[in-house]
N, C-alpha and C positions, 0 to 999 in steps of 0.2 A: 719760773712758775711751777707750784707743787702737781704732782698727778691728780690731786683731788679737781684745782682749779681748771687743767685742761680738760677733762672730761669732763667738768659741768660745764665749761663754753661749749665744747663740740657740739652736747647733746641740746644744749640752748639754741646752739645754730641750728639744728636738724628740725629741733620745733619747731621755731620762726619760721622755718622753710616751708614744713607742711602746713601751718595756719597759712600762710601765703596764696598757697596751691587751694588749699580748702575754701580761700576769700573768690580764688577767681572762677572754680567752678560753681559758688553759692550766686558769683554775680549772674555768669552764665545761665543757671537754671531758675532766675528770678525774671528774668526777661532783658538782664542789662545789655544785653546784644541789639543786634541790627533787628527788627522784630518781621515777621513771616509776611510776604507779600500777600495784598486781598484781593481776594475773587474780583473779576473785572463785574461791574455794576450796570445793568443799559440806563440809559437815560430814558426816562418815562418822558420826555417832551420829543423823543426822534420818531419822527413819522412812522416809520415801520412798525413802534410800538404802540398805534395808537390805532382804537376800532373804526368801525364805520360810524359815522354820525346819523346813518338811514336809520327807519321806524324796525322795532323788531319785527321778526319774523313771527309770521301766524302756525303754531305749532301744533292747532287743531286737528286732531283725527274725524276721520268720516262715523264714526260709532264715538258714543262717549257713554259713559255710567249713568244711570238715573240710581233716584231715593226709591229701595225697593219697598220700605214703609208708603211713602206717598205714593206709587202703583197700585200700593192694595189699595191705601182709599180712596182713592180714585175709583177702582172697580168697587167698592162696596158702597161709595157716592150712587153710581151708575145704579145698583141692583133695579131699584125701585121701575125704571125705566125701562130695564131687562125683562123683568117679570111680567111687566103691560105687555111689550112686543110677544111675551111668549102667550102670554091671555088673547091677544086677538090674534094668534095661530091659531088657536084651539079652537077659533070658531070657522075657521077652513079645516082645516084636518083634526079629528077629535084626537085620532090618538098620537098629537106630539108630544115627547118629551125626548129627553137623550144628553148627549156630552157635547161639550164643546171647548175648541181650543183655541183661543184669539192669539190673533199676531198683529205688533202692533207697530208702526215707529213712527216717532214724537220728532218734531223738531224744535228748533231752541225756543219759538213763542209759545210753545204747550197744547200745540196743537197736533192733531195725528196728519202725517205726509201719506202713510200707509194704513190699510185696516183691512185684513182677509182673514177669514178662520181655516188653520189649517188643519183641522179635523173636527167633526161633525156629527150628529147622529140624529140631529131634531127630524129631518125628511122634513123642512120647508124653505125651500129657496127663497120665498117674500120675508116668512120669520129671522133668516139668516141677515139678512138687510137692514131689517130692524133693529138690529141688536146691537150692529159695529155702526150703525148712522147713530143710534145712544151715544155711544161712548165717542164720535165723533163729535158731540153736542158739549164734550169736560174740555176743563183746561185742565191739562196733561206736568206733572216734573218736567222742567226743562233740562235737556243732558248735560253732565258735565265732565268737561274736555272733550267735545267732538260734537259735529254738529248734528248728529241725529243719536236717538235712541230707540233702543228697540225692548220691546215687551211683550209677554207670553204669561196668559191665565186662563187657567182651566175653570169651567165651571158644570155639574151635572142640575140638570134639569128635571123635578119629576115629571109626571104625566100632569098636565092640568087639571083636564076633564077625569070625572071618576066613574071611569068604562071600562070592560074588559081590552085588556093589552092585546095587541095587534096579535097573532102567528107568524113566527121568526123563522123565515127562509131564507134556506143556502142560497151562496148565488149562483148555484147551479138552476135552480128552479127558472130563472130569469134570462138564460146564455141562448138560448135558442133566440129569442126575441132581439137580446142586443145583438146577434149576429149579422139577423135580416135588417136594423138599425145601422150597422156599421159606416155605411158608406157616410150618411148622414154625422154621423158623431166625428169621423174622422172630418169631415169639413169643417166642424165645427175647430177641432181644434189646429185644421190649416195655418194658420199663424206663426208655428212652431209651441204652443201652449204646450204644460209642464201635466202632468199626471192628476187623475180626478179621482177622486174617493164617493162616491155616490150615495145616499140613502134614501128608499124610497118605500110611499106604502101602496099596495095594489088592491084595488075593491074586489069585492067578490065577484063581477064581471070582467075581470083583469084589467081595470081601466086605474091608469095612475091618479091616485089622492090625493099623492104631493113626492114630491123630490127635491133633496137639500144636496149641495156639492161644499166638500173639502177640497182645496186648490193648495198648489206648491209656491204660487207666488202671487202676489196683489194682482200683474197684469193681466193676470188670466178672466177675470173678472166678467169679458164679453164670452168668452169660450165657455167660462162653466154656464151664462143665460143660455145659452143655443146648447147646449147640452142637455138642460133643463125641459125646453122645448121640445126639443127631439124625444126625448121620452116620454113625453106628457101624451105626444101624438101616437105612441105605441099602444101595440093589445101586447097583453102577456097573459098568460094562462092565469085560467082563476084558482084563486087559493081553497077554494069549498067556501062554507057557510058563511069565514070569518076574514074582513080583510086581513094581509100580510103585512110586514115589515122586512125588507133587506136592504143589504148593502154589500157592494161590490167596489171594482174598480177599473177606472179605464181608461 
C-alpha cells in the first residue's frame, strides 16, 4: 500500500471514530438515556388530603365597613326631623343652639344597636333625645364584613330663636356650686359611668334653664339623667342682668 493510501485510511478511521463519539454524546444530550426520575405525586383521593366536608367557617368581624356616601344621606335624610327637635327646644330654653357629635352603631338590619352624642353644646338634655330617637326612626347601610358598624357626624346648630346670645362663662363661675353638688353627682355616676362633658344655661336668679350631657359611652345614658337632675336642683350664682351659658366637665 502507497503512503498516500495509508494515511488517508488512518485519518478515515480517526473520523469514523470521532462521528462515533459525537453520535453517542448527541444521543445522550437528546434525552436517549434512562430519563430523570418524577417528583413523587400525592394522591388527591388519600384521606389526609382531603378537607373537612363541615359548613365554612363564619369569618365575620365584630366592626365591619359601612357606605360612607350612604351615612351622609342617611343624616341629611334625617335633617328635617333634627331641625323640629331643635324648634321645640327653643321653646324651653330660648337660647339653644351649639355642636354636636353623634355616635352611632348600625347593625346588619340598618338599624342603630347604639346612639349617644359624644360631644355637645346645645344645653338640653330633652333636645339631645330628640335627635338620636330621629335618627333611630332611618334605616341605617348595613355593615359590611362584620356584624356591627359604627358612625360619627358632626353637626353645628345655629340659635333658633333670634335673641341676644346667652353670657359665656368659665367654668370656674360654676365650681363652688358643683362642689357643694358633689356628693350627689358622684351617686349618680356610682355605676362605674365614664366622664360627662356638661353644658348648661343659668337664669339671671342662678336657677338652671337647661342642661345637655356629652357621654364617653351609650351605657352611661341613666348617669348622665341623674346628672341632669342633680343640677337642675342647684342655685348657682347669678350671672347679672343676662342669663349665662357654660360648660365644664365631670
Amino acid at each position: 500500500m502507497s503512503d498516500f493510501n495509508r494515511t488517508f485510511t488512518a485519518s478515515a478511521s480517526r473520523v469514523a471514530g470521532c462521528m462515533l463519539a459525537l453520535g453517542l454524546l448527541s444521543q445522550a444530550a437528546c434525552g436517549g438515556g434512562d430519563p430523570p426520575p418524577k417528583a413523587p405525586v400525592q394522591d388527591l383521593d388519600d384521606d389526609s388530603g382531603k378537607r373537612s366536608s363541615g359548613s365554612p367557617l363564619d369569618v365575620s368581624a365584630e366592626i365591619g365597613a359601612l357606605d360612607e356616601g350612604e351615612v351622609t344621606k342617611t343624616f341629611e335624610a334625617a335633617l328635617p326631623d333634627l331641625e323640629a327637635c331643635m324648634k321645640s327646644g327653643a321653646s324651653r330654653v330660648e337660647f339653644i343652639g351649639g355642636a354636636v357629635q353623634f355616635s352611632l352603631k348600625i347593625n346588619q338590619g340598618g338599624s342603630l344597636s347604639e346612639a349617644y352624642l359624644e360631644r355637645t353644646t346645645l344645653g338640653d338634655r330633652d333636645t339631645e333625645k330628640c335627635l338620636l330617637t330621629a335618627l333611630g326612626k332611618r334605616t341605617w347601610p348595613s355593615p359590611q364584613g362584620g356584624i356591627h358598624g359604627l358612625a360619627h357626624k358632626g353637626f353645628e346648630f345655629d340659635m333658633v330663636n333670634d335673641v341676644r346670645p346667652p353670657v359665656i362663662w368659665d367654668s370656674g363661675e360654676v365650681r363652688e356650686t358643683l362642689d357643694s353638688l358633689s356628693d350627689k353627682i358622684s351617686e349618680c355616676k356610682s355605676g362605674g359611668a365614664g366622664d360627662f362633658e356638661v353644658t348648661m344655661y343659668v337664669g339671671t336668679s342662678g336657677q338652671v334653664l337647661g342642661a345637655g350631657v356629652a357621654q364617653s359611652n351609650a351605657s352611661d345614658d341613666t348617669a348622665a339623667d341623674c346628672i341632669v337632675g342633680v343640677l337642675k336642683d342647684g342655685k348657682f350664682k347669678s350671672p347679672g342682668s343676662w342669663p349665662a351659658k357654660v360648660s365644664f366637665s365631670l
